[in-house]
C-alpha positions in Angstrom: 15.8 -1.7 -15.1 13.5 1.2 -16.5 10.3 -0.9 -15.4 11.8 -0.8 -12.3 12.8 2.7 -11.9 9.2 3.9 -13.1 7.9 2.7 -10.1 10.9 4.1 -7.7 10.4 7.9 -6.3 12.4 10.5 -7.9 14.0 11.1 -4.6 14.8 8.0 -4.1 19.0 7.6 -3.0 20.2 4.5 -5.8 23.7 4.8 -5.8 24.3 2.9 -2.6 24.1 -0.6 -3.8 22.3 -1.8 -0.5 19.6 1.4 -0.4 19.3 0.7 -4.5 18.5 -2.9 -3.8 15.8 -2.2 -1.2 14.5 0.3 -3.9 14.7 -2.1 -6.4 12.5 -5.0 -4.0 9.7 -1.7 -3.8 9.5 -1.7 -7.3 9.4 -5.4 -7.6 6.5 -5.9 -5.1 4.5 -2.9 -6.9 4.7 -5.1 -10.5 3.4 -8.1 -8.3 6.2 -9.8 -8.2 7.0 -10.5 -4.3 9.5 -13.2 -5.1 11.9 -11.0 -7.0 11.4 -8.4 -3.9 12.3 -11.0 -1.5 15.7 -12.0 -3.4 16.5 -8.2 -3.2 15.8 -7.9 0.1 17.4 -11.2 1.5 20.8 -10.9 1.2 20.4 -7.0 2.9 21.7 -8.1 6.8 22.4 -4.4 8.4 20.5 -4.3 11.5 20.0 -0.6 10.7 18.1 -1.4 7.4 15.7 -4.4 9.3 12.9 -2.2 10.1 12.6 -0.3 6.6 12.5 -4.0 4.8 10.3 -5.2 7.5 8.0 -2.5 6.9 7.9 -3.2 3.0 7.8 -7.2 3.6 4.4 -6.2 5.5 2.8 -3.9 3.1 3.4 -6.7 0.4 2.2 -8.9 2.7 -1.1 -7.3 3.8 -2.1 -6.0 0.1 -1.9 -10.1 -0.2 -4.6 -10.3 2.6 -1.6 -11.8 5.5 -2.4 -9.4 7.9 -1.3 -11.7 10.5 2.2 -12.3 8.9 2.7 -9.1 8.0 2.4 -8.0 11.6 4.7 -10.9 13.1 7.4 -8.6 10.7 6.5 -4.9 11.6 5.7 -5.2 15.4 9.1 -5.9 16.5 10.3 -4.3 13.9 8.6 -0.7 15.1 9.9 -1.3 19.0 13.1 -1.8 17.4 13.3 1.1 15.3 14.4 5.2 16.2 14.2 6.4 13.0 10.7 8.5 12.9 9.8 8.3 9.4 9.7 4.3 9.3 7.9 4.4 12.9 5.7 6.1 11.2 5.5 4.0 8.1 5.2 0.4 10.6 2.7 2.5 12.7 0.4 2.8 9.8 0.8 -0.5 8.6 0.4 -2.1 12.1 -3.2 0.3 11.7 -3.7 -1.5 8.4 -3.5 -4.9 10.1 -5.6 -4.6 12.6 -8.4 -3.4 10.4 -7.7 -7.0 8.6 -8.7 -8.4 11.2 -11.2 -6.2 12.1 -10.2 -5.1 15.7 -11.7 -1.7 15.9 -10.3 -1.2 19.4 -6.8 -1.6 18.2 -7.3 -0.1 15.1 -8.4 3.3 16.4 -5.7 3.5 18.7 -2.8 2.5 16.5 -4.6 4.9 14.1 -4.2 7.9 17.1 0.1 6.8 17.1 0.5 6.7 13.3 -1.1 10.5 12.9 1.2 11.7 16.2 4.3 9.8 14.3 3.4 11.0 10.7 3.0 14.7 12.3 6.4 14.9 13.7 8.2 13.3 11.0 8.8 16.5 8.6 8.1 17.5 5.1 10.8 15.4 3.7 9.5 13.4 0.3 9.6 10.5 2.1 7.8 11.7 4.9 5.3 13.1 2.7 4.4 9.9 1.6 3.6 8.9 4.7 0.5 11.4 4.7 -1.1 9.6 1.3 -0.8 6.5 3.1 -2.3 7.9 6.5 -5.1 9.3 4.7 -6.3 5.7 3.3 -5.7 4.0 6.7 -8.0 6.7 7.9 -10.5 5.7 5.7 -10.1 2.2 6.5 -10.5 2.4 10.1 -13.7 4.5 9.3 -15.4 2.0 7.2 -14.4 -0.6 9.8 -15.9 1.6 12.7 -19.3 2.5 10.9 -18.0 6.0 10.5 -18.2 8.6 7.9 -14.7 8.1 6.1 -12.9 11.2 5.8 -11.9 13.2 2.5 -8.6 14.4 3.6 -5.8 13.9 1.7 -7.5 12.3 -1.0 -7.9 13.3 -5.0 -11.2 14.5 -6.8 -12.6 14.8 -9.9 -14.2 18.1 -11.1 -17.2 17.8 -13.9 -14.9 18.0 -16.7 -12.7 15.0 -15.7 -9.6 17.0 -14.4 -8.5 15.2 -11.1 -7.7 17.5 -8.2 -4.1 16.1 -6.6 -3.2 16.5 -3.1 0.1 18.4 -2.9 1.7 15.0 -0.7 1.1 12.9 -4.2 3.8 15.2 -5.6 6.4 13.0 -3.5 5.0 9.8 -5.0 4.6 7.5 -7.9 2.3 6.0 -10.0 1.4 3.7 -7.6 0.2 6.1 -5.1 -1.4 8.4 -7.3 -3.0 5.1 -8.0 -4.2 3.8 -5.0 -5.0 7.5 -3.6 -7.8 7.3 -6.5 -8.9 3.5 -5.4 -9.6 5.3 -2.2 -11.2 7.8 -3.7 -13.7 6.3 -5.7 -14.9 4.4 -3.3 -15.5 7.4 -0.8 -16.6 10.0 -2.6 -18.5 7.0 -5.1 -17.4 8.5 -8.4 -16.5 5.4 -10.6 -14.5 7.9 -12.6 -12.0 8.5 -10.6 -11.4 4.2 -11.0 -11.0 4.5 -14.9 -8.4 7.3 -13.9 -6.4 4.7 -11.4 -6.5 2.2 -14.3 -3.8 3.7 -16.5 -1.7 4.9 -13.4 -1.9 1.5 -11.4 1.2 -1.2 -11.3 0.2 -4.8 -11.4 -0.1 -5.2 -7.8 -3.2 -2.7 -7.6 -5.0 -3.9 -11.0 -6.9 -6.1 -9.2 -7.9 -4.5 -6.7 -9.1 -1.4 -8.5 -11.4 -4.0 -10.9 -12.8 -5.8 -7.7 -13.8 -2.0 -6.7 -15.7 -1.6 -10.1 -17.5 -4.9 -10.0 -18.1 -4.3 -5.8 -18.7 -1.1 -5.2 -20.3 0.2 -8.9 -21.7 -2.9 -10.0 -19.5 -3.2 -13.3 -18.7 -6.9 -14.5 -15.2 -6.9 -13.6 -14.5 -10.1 -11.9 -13.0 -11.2 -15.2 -10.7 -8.4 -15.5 -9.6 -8.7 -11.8 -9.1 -12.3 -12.5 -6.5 -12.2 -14.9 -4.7 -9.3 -13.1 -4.4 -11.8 -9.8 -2.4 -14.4 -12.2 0.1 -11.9 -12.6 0.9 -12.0 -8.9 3.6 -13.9 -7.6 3.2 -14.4 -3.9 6.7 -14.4 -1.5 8.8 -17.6 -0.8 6.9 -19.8 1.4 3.9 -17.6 1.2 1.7 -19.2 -1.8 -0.6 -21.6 -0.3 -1.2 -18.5 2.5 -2.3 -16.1 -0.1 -4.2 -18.9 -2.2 -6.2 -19.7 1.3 -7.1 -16.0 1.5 -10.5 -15.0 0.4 -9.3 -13.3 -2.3 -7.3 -15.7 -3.7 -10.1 -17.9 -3.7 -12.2 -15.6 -5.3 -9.9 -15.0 -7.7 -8.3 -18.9 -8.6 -7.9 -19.4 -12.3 
């Protein structure tokens, strides 16, 4: 369990055995391992709980490169829900899927509900997350709108290597920390703030961070984002989805 728990939030509420299991399926997906996330999650049938593990079966999802699945879960899944913090969490990722698939249209005005959502939902830790991940949908729609992307909310690196954190990453994890510096990188182009994310990043990010070295900084990393990908283990049902994706193509043994 300690592999698990370094990649649940300190304010994260474990001693409910259905909230822990949920937690439990987080830290699961971040280590790449969908399948063990699933098996938490599966046996969880309060209707009150649906939306949260919808929202989480769609991050897990996307990061996989399903945008369409993962939006077949949160879309009914965010009519369905009242509770403002997890609106807020689909809203994002509904944001997220439509940049997959690259409707700008959509993208910007999902974007326009997930800041209104995120805004009203508080300064609880939870909520707080919310803004890291608001701040790289923001960048996402930008790049996929030929914008400027935007530097809010996101970490920098001063000349002597000391990275500048956000006060929101104070609520997170590794894993956020970690992707908030994936972002980072590849706005503000400092390849530093990548060997940072490194260290910080759970199995589920590795790959991505070393497809950013090799894409964006032209360093030979396709090797080392290789053999992070066969770590991955994609959800029930879902492994001839993700091997179809580009990315698992790219990335096939």
């Amino acid at each position: 369990m300690r592999d698990l728990e370094h990649w649940i939030p300190d304010d994260a509420v474990i001693d409910d055995p259905v909230i822990a299991a949920i937690w439990e399926g987080i830290a699961w997906g971040r280590l790449g391992r969908a399948d063990c996330a699933w098996e938490r999650w599966e046996p969880i049938l309060d209707p009150a709980l649906a939306p949260w593990i919808a929202a989480e079966k769609g991050r897990i999802l996307r990061e996989l490169g399903l945008h369409d699945a993962a939006e077949a879960l949160e879309a009914p899944a965010f009519d369905a829900c009242d509770d403002v913090v997890i609106r807020a969490m689909l809203a994002i990722g509904l944001t997220a899927d439509a940049v997959g698939r690259n409707d700008v249209a959509l993208a910007r005005a999902r974007l326009a509900v997930a800041h209104d959502l995120v805004a009203s939902a508080g300064a609880m830790p939870m909520a707080r997350r919310q803004q890291l991940q608001l701040a790289w949908v923001s960048v996402e729609v930008a790049q996929v709108s030929g914008e400027e992307p935007p530097f809010d909310g996101l970490p920098s690196m001063d000349d002597l290597g000391r990275i500048d954190w956000p006060e929101a990453h104070t609520a997170g994890t590794g894993f956020h920390r970690a992707k908030g510096l994936l972002f980072a990188a590849v706005v503000r182009r400092d390849a530093r703030l990548l060997d940072g994310a490194l260290p910080l990043a759970p199995p589920i990010l590795e790959w991505a961070i070393h497809l950013a070295r090799h894409d964006v900084f032209g360093i030979d990393a396709v090797g080392d984002a290789r053999r992070a990908w066969q770590v991955i283990q994609p959800p029930p049902g879902f492994e001839a989805a993700v091997a179809a994706t580009s990315v698992g193509q790219r990335l096939a043994a």
